[in-house]
C-alpha positions, 0 to 999 in steps of 0.5 A: 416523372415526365415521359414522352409518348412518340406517335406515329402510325397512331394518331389517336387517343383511344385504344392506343397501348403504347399511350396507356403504358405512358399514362401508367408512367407518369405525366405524359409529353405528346410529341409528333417529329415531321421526318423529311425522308418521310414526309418530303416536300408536302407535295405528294397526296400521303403527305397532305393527309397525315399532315391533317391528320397530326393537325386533328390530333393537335386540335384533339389535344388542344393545341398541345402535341409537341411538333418537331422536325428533322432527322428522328434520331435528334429530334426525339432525343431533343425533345426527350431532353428539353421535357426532362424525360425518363422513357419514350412511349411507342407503338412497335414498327415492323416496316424495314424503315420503321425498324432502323428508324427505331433502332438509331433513335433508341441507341441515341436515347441510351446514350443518355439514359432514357429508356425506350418501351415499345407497347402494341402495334398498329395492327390487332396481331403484331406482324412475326407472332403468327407462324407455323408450328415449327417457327416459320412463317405463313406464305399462304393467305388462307392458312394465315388466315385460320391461324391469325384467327386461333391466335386471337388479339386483345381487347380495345387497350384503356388506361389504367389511370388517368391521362395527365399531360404535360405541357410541351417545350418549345414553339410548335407553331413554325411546324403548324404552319407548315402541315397547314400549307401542305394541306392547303396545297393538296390537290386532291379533296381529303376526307375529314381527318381525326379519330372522330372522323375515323369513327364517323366513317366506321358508324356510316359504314356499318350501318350503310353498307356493312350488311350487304358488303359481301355481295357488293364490295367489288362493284366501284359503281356503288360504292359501297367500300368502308373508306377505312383505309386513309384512317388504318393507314396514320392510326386514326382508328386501331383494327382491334377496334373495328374487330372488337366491334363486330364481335357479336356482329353476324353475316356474311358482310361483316365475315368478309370485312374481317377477311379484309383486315386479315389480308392487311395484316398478312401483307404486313406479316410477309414485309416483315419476315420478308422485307426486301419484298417491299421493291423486288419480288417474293417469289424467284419463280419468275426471275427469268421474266422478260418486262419492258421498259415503261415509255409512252404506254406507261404514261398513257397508263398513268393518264388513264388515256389506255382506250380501255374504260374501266382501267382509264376511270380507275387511274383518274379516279387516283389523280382525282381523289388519291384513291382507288376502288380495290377491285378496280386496283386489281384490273389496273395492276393486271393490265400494267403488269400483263397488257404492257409488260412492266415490272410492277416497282413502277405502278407500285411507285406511282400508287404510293405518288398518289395514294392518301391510303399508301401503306408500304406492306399492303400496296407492295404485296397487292402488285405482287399478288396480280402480277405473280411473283408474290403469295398468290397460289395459282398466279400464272394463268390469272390475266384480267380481261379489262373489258370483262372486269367492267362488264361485271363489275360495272354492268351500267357504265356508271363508275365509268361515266363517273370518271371518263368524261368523253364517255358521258353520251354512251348510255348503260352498258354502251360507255364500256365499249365505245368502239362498238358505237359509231359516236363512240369516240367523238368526244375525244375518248383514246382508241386502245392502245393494245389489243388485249387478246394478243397482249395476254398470249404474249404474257402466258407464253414469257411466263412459260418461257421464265419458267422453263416450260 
């Protein structure tokens, strides 16, 4: 009996439960289905990088995937039909477009008698099975965070027997052609794409960067981040994976990578017993907040042309490369949110614009965590001073001279403070477009004002 196994969000073939559950079934039809309301035109960077990404995967299978386009609920239903299908294979979605997604496709597939099983998840805990003990969810990382470790995870998932694949029906090559056009029209330089590439990363990293991650992590002018996330994000590489490898790993570096695949599997957990998160606030402590609207100060933001150099390199670095340094994430949400007033859907939206490593769950609840309306315990006395962050955190100026151009004549510490210097803007470099000390008073005072105090 011929089964299909539908991937998504894991487009690998090692340890991929919802795979070895097809395998166990019978010869195996691989399908990838190109959704429009996903994938849109092929413009936005996100877009590009899955699209190398199934591209990887269909080399990986030898020319094999079956590639569909079009709404989910009939292009699987097609495919499953033409293949002669028994059930469709998935990993288990807990996003709130995954679920009804999932549950329009599955209906359909019941109507003609084709089973649906969903197997795993693409993270090592399935968001909604770590909860209190009365039921109820966690709000709070750091207790999250114990009980995710209590509730463990399994093993790196292998077939119990030996891969069969069925040959796919139907021309994929239009489909093909397409990824291959929106790759080729990205305008931001992908990383390599594919499980083995994942992999490579992951060797590098941990034996780069991994022993001295603790201490280094929040410095962007090192660079010493694993580069996993654009591979987390389509499931090029399954977190079990990385945990199961750093099981008999000690030190600090390797405590404080683990803390981060937590935090990506809290944020998912939140969305999903919480999935209105995703768009509007968590928390309704601040429902009274006065924003303003964005207008010429958000897109001297989005430009990084705000006269601030750490925020103005980290948004270049995001049209550069599509991605951004997590510290450097933080001190421009900061400075969106508590320098210029704006509710944070709007740099959430423009993150996910321009993000290869976009993750709904983890970009949504990030932006809520520095603008206080999210899990974070102490929210409203946390404003991130822009200049101090740099100073900190890129004390030579490097990251800075990296991305802002006009600030490449200021030598070490200099390039982080050009109105301190009488050439500081003579190569074109924007003045600041707020003075930060009064921007945060204004900010502590409409946060008390929301809060009636």
């Amino acid at each position: 009996m011929t089964v299909l196994w539908w991937a998504r969000r894991d487009l690998r073939l090692r340890d991929n439960p919802a795979l070895c559950a097809a395998a166990a079934d019978g010869p195996v039809v691989p399908l990838v289905v190109i959704d429009p309301a996903l994938f849109g035109d092929g413009a936005r960077p996100r877009d590009a990088w899955y699209a190398a990404s199934v591209l990887a995967l269909d080399e990986q299978l030898d020319g094999g995937l079956h590639l569909r386009t079009g709404t989910p609920a009939d292009a699987v239903l097609d495919a499953a039909r033409e293949a002669g299908a028994t059930a469709v294979h998935v990993s288990r979605e807990t996003t709130p477009f995954g679920r009804r997604r999932d549950a329009a496709v599955r209906s359909r597939l019941a109507e003609h008698g084709i089973d649906w099983v969903e197997t795993g998840s693409p993270y090592a805990v399935t968001p909604g099975r770590v909860t209190k003990a009365d039921g109820s969810p966690y709000r709070v990382f750091g207790a999250f965070q114990r009980a995710w470790h209590e509730h463990r995870w399994p093993a790196p998932a292998r077939p119990g027997t030996p891969l069969r694949w069925a040959a796919p029906a139907g021309a994929a090559e239009p489909v093909r052609r397409s990824l291959r056009e929106a790759v080729d029209a990205c305008t931001v330089p992908l990383p390599p794409a594919g499980e083995d590439a994942a992999a490579r990363a992951w060797d590098r990293f941990r034996a780069d960067d991994l022993p001295r991650y603790a201490d280094d992590r929040d410095r962007p002018d090192l660079d010493t981040s694993s580069r996993l996330s654009p591979y987390l994000k389509v499931g090029a590489v399954h977190p079990r994976t990385l945990l199961a490898d750093l099981r008999d790993t000690g030190g600090e570096g390797a405590a404080k990578f683990v803390s981060e695949l937590c935090w990506r599997e809290f944020y998912a957990d939140v969305l999903h017993h919480h999935p209105r998160s995703l768009r509007h606030d968590l928390t309704d402590a601040l429902a009274g907040l006065e924003y303003d609207a964005p207008g010429d100060d958000f897109a001297a933001w989005q430009r990084g042309e705000t006269g601030f150099p750490l925020v103005d390199a980290g948004m270049r670095q995001l049209r550069a490369e599509g991605w951004m340094h997590n510290r450097v994430r933080m001190v421009v949400a900061s400075f969106l949110g508590k320098d210029l007033h704006h509710w944070w859907p709007h740099g959430a939206a423009h993150f996910l614009d321009l993000l290869i490593d976009g993750d709904p769950a983890s970009n949504a609840h990030g932006w809520q965590w520095v603008s206080g309306t999210g899990t974070d315990a102490a929210p409203y006395f946390r404003v991130f001073n822009p200049t101090a962050q740099a100073e900190k955190f890129d004390p030579r100026g490097d990251y800075v001279r990296r991305y802002v151009p006009e600030l490449r004549h200021l030598d070490g510490s200099a390039a982080l403070h050009p109105w301190k210097h009488p050439d500081g803007y003579a190569h074109g470099y924007p003045t600041r477009i707020v003075d930060h000390a009064q921007e945060r008073e204004e900010t502590l005072l409409r946060y008390r004002r929301a809060r009636g105090k």
